[in-house]
C-alpha positions, -999 to +999 in steps of 0.1 A: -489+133-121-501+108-142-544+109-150-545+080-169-528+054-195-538+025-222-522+003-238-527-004-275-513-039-291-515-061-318-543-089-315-567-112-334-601-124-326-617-160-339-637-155-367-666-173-352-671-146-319-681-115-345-715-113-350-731-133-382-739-104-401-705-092-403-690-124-404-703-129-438-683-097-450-653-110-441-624-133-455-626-168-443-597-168-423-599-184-389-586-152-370-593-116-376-569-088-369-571-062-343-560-034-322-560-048-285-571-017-262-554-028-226-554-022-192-568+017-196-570+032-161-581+067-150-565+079-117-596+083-091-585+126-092-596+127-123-623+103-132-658+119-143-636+147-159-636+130-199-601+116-194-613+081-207-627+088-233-603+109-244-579+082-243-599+057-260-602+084-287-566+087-288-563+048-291-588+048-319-571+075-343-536+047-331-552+021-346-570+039-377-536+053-384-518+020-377-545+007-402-543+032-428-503+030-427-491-002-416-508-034-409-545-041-415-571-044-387-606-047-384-618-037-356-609-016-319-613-042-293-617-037-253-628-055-229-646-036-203-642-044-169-676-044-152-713-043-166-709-008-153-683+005-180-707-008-209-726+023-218-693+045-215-681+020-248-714+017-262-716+053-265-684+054-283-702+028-311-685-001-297-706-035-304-704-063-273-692-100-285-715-126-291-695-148-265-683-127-243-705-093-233-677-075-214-654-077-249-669-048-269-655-040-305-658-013-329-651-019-366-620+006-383-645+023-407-671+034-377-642+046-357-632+063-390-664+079-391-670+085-351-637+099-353-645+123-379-674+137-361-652+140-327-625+160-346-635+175-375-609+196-381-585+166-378-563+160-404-570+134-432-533+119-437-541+103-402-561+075-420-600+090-407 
């Protein structure tokens, strides 16, 4: 029985869509790299039982690890798929686009830090 899955790609947001005051903290490329959170799905059985977020953490020590070791990325990004599913996110630190309130991001070095107070008995090498 499968409770749930995600999928976890390689993405990159226009500049322009991040909000101004981080904007100005960032290189002046046109596009800014990211891990795409897709598609996550909770099977009915076991929704209101922490399986998302359990997943989303699991796709945010991915990407900090993917970060730390691989290729460089900003930010988490999702995009949530009702107004409903907002405070779920939001709770997690994710930010909602300027353009677009259903795309929510959360910047590498906050999941680094949320991540550290979710499992703090994780181990550092993992890039949090």
């Amino acid at each position: 029985m499968i409770a749930g899955f995600y999928t976890l790609s390689a993405s990159s947001i226009p500049l322009d869509t991040f909000p101004k005051k981080i904007t100005r903290k960032l290189p002046k490329y046109p596009h800014v790299p990211v891990s795409l959170v897709g598609r996550l799905a909770i099977d009915r059985k076991y929704q209101g039982q922490q399986c998302g977020s359990h997943l989303v953490v699991d796709a945010l020590w991915r990407s900090c690890t993917t970060s730390e070791q691989v290729i460089g990325i900003y930010a988490v990004v999702v995009e949530a798929k009702s107004k409903g599913v907002l405070p779920f996110y939001e709770r997690l630190g994710f930010v909602q686009f300027q353009d677009n309130p259903l795309r929510l991001f959360i910047p590498i070095k906050t999941a680094r830090e949320a991540l550290r107070r979710l499992l703090p008995d994780a181990p550092r090498q993992a890039g949090i």
